[in-house]
N, C-alpha and C positions, 0 to 999 in steps of 0.2 A: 459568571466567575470562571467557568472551564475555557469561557473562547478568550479570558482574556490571558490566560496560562498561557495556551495554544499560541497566541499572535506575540506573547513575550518569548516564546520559546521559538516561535519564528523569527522574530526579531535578531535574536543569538543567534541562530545560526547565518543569518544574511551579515549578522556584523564579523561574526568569527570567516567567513567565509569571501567579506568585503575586504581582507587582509590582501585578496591577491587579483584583487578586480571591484565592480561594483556586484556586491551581494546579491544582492533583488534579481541578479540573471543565472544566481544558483539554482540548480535543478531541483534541489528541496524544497528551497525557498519558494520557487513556483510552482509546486507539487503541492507543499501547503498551501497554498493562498484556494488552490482549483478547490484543494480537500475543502477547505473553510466555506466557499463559494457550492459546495455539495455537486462539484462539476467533478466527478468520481473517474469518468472515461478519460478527461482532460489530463487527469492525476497520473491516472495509470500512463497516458501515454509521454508525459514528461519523464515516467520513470526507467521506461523501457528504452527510449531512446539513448538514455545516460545506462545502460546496460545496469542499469539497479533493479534487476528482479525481484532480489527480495526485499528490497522496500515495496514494491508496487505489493505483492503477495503480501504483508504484514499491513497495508492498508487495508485491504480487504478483508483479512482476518479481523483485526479490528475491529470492522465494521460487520461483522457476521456476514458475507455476502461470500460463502463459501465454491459457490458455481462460479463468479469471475474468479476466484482464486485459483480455482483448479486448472478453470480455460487457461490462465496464464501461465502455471506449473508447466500441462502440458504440453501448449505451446514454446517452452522455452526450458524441453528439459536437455537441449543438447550445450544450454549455457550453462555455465559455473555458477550454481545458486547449492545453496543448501538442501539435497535431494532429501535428508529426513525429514524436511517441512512440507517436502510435496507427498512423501507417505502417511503425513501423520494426518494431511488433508483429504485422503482416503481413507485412512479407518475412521476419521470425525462424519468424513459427509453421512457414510449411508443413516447412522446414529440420529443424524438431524431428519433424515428424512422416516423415519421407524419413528421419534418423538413426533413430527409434526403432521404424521399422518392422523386424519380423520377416525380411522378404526380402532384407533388404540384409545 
């Protein structure tokens, strides 16, 4: 049921987005398909290319995978993203890692 959300919600945007081309070579649109295809790297780097950080950062979050998140933050804090998402990905990480340590 969620992947068929997901592919109608993909759908939308290739058709809203086929308004001024053919959709399906929209950066989302292929960004989705990688996400769907769980090709995560492929994702990120469709999103980077189209200078969409913080979609590439909200995949990740998403997907709990908070260390590419950060990589990417860092890497790209001299770009126009939303700098309160890359501090708040700092005060979450160390929290994940204090929960998921073994000692506790």
């Amino acid at each position: 049921m969620a992947k068929a959300r997901y592919l109608r919600e993909t759908n939308r945007i290739a058709s809203e987005s086929g308004k001024l081309g053919d959709g399906r070579d929209f950066y989302m649109v292929r960004a989705r398909i990688a996400e769907l295809e769980k090709n995560f790297k492929l994702a990120e780097s469709i999103f980077l290319e189209s200078q969409a950080v913080n979609e590439a950062l909200d995949m990740y979050l998403g997907l709990y995978r908070f260390e590419e998140a950060i990589e990417i933050a860092e890497a790209k804090v001299a770009h126009s993203f939303d700098r309160r998402k890359y501090y708040e990905l700092l005060l979450i990480f160390p929290f994940r890692l204090i929960k998921e340590s073994p000692e506790c």
